[in-house]
PDB file of N, CA, C, O and CB in Angstrom:
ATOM      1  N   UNK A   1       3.428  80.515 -62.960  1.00  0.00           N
ATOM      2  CA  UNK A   1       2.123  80.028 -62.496  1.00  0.00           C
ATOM      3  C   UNK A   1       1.230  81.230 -62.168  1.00  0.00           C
ATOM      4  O   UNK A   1       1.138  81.711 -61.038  1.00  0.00           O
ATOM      5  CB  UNK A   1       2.283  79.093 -61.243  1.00  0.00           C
ATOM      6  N   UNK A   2       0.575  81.679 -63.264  1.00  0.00           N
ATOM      7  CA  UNK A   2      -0.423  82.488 -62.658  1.00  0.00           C
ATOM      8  C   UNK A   2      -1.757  82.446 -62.539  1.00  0.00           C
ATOM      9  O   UNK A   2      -2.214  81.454 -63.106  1.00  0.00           O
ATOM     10  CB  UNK A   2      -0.341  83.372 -63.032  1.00  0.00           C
ATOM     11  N   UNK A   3      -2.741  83.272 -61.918  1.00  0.00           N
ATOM     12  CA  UNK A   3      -3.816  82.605 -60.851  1.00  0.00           C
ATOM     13  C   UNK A   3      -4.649  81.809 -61.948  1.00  0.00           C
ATOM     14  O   UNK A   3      -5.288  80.787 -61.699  1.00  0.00           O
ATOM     15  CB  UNK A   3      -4.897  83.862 -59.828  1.00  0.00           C
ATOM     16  N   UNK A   4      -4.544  82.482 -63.330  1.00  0.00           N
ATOM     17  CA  UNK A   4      -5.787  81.830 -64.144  1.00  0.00           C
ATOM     18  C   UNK A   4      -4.988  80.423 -64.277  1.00  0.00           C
ATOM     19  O   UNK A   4      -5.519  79.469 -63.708  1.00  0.00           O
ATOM     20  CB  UNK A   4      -6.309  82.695 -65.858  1.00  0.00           C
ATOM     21  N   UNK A   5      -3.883  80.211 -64.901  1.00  0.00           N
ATOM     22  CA  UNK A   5      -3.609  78.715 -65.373  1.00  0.00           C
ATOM     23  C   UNK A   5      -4.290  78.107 -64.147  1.00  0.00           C
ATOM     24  O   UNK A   5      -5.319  77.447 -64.294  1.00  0.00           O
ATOM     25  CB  UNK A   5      -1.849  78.202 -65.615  1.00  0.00           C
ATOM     26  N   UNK A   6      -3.650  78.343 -62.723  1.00  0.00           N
ATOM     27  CA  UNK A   6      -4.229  77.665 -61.201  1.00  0.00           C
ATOM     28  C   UNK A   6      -5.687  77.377 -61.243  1.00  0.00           C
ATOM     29  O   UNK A   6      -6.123  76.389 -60.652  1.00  0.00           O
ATOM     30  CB  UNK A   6      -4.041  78.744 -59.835  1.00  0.00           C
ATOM     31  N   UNK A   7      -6.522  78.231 -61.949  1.00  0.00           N
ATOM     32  CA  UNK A   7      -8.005  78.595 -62.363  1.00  0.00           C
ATOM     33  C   UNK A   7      -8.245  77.242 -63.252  1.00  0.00           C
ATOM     34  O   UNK A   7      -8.988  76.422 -62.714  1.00  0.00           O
ATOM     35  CB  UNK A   7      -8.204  80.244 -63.338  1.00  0.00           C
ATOM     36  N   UNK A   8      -7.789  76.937 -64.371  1.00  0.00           N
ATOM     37  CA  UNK A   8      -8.064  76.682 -65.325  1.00  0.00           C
ATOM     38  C   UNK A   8      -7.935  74.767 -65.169  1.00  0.00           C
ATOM     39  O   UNK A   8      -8.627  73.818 -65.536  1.00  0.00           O
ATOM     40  CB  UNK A   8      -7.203  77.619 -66.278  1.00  0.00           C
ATOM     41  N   UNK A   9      -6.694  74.939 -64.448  1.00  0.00           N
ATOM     42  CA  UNK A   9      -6.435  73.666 -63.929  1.00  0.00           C
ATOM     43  C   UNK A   9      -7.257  72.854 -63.153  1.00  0.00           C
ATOM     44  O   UNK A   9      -7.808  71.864 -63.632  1.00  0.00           O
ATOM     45  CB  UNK A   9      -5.513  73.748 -63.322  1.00  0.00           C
ATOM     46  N   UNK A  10      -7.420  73.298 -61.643  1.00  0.00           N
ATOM     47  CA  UNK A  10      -8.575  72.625 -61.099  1.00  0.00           C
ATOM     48  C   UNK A  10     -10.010  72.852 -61.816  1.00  0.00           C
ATOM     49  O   UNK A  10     -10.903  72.234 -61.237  1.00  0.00           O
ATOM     50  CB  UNK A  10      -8.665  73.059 -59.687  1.00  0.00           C
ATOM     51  N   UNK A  11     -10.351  73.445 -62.717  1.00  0.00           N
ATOM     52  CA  UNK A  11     -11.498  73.224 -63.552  1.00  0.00           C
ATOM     53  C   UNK A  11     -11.430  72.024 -63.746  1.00  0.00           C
ATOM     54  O   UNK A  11     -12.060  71.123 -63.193  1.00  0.00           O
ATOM     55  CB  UNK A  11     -11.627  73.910 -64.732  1.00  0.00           C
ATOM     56  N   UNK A  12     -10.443  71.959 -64.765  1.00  0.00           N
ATOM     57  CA  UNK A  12      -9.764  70.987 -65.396  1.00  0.00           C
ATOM     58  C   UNK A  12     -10.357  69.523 -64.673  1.00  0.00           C
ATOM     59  O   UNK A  12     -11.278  68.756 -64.954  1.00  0.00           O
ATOM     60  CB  UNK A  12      -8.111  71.294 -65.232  1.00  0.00           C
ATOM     61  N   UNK A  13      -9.451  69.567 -63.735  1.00  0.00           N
ATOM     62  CA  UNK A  13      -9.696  68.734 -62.873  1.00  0.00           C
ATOM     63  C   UNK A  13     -10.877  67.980 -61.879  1.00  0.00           C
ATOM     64  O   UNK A  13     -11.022  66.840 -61.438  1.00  0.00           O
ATOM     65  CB  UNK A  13      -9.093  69.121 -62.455  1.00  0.00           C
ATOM     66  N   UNK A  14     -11.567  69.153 -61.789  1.00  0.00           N
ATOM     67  CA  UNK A  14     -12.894  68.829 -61.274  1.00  0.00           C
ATOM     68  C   UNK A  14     -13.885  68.073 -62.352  1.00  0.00           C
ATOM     69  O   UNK A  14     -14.379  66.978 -62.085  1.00  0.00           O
ATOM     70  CB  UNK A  14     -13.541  70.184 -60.797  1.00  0.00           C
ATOM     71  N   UNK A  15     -14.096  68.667 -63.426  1.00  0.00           N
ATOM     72  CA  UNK A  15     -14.268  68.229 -64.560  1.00  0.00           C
ATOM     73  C   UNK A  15     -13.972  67.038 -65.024  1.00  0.00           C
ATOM     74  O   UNK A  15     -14.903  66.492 -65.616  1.00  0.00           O
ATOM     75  CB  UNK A  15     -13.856  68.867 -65.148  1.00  0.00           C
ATOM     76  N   UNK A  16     -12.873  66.380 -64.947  1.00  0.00           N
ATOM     77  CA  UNK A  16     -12.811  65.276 -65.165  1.00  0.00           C
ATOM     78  C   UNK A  16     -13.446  64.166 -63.901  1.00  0.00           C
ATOM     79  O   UNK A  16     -14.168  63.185 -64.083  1.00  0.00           O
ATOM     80  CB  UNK A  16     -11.477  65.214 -65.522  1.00  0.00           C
ATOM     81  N   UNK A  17     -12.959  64.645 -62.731  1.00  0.00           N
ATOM     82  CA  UNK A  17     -13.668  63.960 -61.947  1.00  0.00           C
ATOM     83  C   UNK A  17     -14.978  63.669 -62.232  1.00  0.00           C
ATOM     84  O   UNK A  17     -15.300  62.511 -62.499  1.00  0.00           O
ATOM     85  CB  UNK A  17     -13.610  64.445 -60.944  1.00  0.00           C
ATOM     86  N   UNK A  18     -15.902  64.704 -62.210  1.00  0.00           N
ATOM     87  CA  UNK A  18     -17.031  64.567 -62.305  1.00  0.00           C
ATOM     88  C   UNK A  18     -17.363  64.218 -63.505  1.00  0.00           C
ATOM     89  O   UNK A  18     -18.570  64.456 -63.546  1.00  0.00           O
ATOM     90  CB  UNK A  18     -17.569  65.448 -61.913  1.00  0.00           C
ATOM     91  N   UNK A  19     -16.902  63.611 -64.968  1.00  0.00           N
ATOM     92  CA  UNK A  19     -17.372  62.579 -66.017  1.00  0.00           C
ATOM     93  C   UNK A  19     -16.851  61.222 -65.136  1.00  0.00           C
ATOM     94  O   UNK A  19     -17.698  60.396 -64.795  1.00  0.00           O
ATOM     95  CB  UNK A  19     -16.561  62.802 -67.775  1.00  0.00           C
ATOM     96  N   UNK A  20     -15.502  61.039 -64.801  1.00  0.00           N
ATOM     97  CA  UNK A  20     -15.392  59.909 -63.926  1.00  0.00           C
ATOM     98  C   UNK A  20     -16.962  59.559 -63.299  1.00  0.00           C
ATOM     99  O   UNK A  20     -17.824  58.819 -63.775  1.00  0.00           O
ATOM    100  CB  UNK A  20     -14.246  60.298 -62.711  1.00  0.00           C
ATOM    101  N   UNK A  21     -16.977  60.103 -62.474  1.00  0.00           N
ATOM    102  CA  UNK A  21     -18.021  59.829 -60.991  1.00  0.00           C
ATOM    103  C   UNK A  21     -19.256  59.134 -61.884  1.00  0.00           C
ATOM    104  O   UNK A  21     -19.713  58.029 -61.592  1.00  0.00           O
ATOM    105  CB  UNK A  21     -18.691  61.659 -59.891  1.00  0.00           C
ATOM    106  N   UNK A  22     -19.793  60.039 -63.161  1.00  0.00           N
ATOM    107  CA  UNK A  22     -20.856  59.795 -64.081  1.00  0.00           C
ATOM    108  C   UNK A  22     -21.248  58.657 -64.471  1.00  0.00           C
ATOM    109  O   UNK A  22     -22.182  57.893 -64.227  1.00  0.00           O
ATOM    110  CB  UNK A  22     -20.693  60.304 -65.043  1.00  0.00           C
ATOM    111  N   UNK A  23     -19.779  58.713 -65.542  1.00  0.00           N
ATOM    112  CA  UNK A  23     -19.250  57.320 -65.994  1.00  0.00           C
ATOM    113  C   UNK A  23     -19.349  55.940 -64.976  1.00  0.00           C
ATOM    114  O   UNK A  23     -20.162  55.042 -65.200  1.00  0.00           O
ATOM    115  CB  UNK A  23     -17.707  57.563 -66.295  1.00  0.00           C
ATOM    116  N   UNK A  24     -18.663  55.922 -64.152  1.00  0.00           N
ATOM    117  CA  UNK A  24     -18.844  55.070 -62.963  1.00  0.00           C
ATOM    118  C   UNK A  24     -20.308  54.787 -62.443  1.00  0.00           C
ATOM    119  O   UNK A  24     -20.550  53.590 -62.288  1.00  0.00           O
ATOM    120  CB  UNK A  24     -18.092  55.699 -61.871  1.00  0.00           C
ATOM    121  N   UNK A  25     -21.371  55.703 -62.133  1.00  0.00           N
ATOM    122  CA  UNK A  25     -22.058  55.470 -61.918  1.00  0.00           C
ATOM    123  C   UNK A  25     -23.218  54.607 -62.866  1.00  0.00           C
ATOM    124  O   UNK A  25     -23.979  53.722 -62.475  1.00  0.00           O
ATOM    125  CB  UNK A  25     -22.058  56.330 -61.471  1.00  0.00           C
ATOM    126  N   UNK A  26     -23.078  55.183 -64.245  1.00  0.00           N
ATOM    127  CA  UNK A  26     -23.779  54.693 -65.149  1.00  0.00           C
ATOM    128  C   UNK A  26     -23.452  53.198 -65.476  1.00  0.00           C
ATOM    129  O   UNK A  26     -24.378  52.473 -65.838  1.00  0.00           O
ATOM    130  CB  UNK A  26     -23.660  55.529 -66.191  1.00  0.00           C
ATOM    131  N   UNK A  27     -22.145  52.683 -65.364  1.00  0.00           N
ATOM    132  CA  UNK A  27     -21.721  51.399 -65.530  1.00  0.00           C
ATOM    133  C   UNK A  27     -22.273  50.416 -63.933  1.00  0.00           C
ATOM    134  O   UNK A  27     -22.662  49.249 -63.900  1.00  0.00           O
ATOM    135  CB  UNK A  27     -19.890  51.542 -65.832  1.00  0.00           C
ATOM    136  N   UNK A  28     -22.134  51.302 -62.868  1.00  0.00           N
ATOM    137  CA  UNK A  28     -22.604  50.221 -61.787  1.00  0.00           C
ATOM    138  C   UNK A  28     -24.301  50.059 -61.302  1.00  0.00           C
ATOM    139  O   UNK A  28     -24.996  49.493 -60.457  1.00  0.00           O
ATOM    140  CB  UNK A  28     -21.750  50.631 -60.411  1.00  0.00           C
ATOM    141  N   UNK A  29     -24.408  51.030 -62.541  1.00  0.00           N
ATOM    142  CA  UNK A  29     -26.300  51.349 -62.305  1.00  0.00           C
ATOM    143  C   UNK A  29     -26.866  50.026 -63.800  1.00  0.00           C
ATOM    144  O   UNK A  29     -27.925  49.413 -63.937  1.00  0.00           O
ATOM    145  CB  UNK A  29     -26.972  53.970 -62.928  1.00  0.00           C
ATOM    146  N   UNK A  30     -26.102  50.036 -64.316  1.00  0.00           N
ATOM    147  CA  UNK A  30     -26.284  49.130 -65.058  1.00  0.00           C
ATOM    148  C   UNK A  30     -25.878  47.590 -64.902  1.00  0.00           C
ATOM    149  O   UNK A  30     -26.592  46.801 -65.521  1.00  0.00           O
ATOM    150  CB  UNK A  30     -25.860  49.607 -65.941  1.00  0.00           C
ATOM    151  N   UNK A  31     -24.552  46.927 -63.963  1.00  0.00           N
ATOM    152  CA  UNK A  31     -24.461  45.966 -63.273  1.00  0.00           C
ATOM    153  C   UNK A  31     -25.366  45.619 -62.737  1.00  0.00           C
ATOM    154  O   UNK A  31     -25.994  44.565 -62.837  1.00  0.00           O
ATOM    155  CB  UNK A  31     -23.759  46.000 -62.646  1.00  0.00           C
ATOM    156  N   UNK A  32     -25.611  47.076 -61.691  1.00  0.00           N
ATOM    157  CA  UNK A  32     -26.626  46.281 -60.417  1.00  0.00           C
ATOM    158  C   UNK A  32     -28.159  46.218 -61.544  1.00  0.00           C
ATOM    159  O   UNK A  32     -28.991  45.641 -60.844  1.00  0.00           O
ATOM    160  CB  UNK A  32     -26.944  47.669 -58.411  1.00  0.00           C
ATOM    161  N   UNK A  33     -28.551  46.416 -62.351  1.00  0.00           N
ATOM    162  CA  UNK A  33     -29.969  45.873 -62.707  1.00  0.00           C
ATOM    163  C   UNK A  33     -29.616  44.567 -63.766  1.00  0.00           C
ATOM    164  O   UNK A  33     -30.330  44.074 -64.639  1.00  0.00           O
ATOM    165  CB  UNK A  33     -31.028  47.218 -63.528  1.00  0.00           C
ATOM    166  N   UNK A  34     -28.943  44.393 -63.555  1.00  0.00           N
ATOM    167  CA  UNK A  34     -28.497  42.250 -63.952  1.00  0.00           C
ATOM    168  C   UNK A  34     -28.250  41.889 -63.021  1.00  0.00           C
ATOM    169  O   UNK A  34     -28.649  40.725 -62.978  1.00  0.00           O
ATOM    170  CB  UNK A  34     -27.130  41.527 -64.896  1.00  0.00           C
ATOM    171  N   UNK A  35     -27.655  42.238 -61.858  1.00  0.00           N
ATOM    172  CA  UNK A  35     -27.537  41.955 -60.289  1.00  0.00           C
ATOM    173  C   UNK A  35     -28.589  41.334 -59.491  1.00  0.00           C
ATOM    174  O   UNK A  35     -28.742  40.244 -58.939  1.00  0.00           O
ATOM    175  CB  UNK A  35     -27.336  43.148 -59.612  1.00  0.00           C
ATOM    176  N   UNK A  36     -29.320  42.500 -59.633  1.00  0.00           N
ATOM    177  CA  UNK A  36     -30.766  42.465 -58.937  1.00  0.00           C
ATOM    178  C   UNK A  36     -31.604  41.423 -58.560  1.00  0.00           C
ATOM    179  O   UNK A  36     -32.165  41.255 -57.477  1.00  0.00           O
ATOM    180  CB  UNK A  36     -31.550  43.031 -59.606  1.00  0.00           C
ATOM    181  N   UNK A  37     -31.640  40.547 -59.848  1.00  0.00           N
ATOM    182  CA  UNK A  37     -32.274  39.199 -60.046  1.00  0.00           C
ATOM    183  C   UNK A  37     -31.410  38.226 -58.774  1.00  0.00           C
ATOM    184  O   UNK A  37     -31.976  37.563 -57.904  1.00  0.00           O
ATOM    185  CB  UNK A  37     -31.990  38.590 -61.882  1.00  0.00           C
ATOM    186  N   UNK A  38     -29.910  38.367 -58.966  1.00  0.00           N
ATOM    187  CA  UNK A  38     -29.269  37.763 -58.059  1.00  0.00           C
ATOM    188  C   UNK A  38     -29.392  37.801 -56.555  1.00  0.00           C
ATOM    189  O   UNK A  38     -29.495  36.880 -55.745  1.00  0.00           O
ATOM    190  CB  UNK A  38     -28.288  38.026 -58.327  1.00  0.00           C
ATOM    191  N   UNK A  39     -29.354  39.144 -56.392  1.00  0.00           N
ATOM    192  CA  UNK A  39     -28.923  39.284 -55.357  1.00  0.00           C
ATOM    193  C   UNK A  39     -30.365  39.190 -54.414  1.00  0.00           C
ATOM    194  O   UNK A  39     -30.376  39.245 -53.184  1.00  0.00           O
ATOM    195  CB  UNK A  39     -28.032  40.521 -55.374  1.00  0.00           C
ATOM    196  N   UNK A  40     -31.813  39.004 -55.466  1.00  0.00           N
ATOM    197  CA  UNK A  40     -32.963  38.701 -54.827  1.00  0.00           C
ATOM    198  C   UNK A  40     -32.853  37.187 -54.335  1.00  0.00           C
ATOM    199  O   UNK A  40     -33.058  36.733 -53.210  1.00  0.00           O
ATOM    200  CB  UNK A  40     -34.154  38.977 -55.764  1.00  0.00           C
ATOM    201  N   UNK A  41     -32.484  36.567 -55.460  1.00  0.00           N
ATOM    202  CA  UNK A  41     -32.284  35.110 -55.369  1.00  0.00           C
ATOM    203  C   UNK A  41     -31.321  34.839 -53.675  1.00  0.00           C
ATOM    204  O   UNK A  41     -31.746  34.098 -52.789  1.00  0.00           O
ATOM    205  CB  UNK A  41     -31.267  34.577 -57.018  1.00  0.00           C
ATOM    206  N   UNK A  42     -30.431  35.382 -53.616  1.00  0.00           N
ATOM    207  CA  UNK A  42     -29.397  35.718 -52.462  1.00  0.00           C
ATOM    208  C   UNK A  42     -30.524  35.709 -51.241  1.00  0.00           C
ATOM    209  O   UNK A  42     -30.663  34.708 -50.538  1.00  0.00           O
ATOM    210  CB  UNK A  42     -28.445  37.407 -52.682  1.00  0.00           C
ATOM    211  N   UNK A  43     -31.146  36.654 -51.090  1.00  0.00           N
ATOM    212  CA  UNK A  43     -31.897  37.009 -50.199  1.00  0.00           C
ATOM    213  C   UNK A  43     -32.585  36.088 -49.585  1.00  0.00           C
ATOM    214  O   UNK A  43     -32.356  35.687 -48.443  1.00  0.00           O
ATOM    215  CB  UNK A  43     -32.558  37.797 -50.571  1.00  0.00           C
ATOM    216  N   UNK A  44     -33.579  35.658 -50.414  1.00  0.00           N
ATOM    217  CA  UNK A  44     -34.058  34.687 -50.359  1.00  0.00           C
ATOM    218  C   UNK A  44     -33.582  33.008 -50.035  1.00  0.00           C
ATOM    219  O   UNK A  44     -34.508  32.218 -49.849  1.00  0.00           O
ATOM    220  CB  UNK A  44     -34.459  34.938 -51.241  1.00  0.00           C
ATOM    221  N   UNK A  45     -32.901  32.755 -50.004  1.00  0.00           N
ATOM    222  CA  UNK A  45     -31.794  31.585 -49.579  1.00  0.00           C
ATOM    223  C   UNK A  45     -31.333  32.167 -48.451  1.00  0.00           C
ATOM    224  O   UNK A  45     -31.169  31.426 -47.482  1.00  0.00           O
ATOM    225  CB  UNK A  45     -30.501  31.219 -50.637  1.00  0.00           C
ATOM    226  N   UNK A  46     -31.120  33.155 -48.358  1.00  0.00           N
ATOM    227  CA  UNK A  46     -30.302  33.367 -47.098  1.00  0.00           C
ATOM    228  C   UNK A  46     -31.790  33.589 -45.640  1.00  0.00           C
ATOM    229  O   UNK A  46     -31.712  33.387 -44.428  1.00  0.00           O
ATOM    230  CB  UNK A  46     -29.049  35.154 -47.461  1.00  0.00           C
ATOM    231  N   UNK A  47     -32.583  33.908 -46.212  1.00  0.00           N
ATOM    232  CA  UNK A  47     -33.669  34.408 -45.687  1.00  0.00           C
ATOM    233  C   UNK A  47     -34.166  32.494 -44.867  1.00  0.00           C
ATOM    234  O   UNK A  47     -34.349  32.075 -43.724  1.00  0.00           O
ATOM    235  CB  UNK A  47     -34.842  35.359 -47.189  1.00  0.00           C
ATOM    236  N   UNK A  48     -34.191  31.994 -46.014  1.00  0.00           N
ATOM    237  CA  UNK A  48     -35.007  30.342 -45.620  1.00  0.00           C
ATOM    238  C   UNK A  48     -33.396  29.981 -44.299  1.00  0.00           C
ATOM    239  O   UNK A  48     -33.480  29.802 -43.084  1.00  0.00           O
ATOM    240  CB  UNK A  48     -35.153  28.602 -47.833  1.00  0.00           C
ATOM    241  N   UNK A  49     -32.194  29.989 -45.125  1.00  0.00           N
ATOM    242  CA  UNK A  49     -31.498  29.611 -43.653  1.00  0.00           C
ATOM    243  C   UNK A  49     -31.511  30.053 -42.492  1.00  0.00           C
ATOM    244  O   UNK A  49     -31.312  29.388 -41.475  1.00  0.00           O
ATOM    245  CB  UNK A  49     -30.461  29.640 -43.620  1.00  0.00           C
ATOM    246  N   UNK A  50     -31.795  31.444 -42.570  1.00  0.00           N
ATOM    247  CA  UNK A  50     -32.220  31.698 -41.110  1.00  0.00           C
ATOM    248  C   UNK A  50     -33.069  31.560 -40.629  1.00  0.00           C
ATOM    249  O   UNK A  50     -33.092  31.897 -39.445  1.00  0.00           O
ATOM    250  CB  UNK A  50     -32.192  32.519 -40.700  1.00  0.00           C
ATOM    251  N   UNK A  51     -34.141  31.052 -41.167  1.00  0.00           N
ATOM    252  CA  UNK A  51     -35.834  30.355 -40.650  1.00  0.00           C
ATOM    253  C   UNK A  51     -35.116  28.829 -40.054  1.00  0.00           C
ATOM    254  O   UNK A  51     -35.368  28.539 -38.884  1.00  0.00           O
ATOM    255  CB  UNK A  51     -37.402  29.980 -42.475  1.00  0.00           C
ATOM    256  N   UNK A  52     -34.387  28.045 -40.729  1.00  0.00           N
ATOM    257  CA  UNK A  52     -33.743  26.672 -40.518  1.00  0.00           C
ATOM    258  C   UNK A  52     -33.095  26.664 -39.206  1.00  0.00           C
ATOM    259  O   UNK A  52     -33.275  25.838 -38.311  1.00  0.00           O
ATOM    260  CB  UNK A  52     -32.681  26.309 -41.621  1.00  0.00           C
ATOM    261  N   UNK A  53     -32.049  28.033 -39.196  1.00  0.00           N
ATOM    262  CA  UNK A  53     -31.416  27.709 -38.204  1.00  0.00           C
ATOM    263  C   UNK A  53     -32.029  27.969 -37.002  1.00  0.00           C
ATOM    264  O   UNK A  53     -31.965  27.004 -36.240  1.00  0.00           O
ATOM    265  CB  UNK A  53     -30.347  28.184 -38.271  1.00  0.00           C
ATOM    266  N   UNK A  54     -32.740  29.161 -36.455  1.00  0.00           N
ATOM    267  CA  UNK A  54     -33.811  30.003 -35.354  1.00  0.00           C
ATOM    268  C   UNK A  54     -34.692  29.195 -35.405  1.00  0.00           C
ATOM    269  O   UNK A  54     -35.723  29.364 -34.754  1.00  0.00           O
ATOM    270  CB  UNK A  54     -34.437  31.514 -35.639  1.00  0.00           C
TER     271      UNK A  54
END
């Protein structure tokens, strides 16, 4: 084990993380804008029950 493989590895590694993180983000950035519509709809319903109940 010497220092470069140790070097080369957590590159490695970071690197993949960070297409992970990317990846991930680009797929839940794209959910949430088909979401959006919903979760306005959500709001809104939830918004009138608490006018109902108060």
């Amino acid at each position: 084990m010497t220092a470069q493989f140790i070097i080369n590895s957590s590159l490695v590694f970071i690197g993949f993380i960070l297409l992970g993180g990317a990846f991930y983000s680009i797929v839940s950035g794209l959910q949430f804008s088909k979401r959006k519509k919903v979760i306005a709809e959500l709001h809104q319903t939830l918004a009138v029950g608490s006018e109902v109940m108060f």
